[in-house]
C-alpha positions in Angstrom: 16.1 13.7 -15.6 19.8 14.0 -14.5 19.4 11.6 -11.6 18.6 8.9 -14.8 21.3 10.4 -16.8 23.5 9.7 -13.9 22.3 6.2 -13.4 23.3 5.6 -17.3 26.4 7.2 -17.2 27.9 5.3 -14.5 26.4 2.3 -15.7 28.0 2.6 -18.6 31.2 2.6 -17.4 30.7 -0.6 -15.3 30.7 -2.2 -18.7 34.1 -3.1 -20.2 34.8 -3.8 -23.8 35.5 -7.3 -23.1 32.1 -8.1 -21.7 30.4 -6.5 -24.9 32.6 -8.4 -27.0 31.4 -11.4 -25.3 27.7 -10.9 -25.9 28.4 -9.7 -29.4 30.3 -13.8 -29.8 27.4 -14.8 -27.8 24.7 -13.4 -29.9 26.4 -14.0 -33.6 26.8 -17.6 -31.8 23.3 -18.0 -31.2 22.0 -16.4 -34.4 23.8 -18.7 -36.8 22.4 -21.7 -35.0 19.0 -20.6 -35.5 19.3 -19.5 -39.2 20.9 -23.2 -39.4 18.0 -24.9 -37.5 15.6 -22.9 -39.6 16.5 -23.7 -42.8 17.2 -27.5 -42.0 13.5 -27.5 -40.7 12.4 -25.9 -43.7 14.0 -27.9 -46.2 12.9 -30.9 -44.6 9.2 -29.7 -44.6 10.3 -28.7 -48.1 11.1 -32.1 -49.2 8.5 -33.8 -47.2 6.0 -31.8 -48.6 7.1 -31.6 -51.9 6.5 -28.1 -52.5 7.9 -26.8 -55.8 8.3 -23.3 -54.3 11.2 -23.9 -52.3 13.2 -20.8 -53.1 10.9 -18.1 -51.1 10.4 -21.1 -48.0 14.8 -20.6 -47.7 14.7 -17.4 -48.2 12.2 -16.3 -45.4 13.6 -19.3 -43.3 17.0 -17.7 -43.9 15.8 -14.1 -43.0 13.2 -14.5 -40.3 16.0 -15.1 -37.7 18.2 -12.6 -38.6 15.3 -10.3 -38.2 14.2 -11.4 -34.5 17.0 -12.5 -32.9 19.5 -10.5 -32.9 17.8 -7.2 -31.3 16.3 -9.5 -28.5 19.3 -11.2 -27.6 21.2 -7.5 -27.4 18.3 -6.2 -25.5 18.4 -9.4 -22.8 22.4 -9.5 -22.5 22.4 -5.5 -21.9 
């Protein structure tokens, strides 16, 4: 259990603020693209469709992203 410790403690300090800042642009970047995407997909369907429920289709287009992406992207740039 220390040799991990170790391992994760010295790793740590490989990291510098600058590179986490970077993959906290990086993931904001990337999230507010997809939340964009999602909701111009939606509201095309929307219109297309002609659905006259169009409030929850935003809302769940709006929050479905912020709900997957942002913990996946973290976990793949750490």
């Amino acid at each position: 259990m220390s040799k991990l410790f170790h391992v994760l403690a010295s790793s740590a300090r490989q990291i510098s603020p600058h590179d986490r800042a970077t993959a906290l642009k990086g993931t904001l970047l990337i999230t507010i693209s997809a939340v964009f995407l999602s909701l111009v997909l939606t509201s095309i369907a929307i219109l297309v469709v002609g659905e006259r429920d169009w409030l929850s289709a935003l809302v769940l287009a709006t929050l479905l992203p912020l709900l997957l992406l942002p913990p996946s992207i973290w976990w793949a740039a750490d």
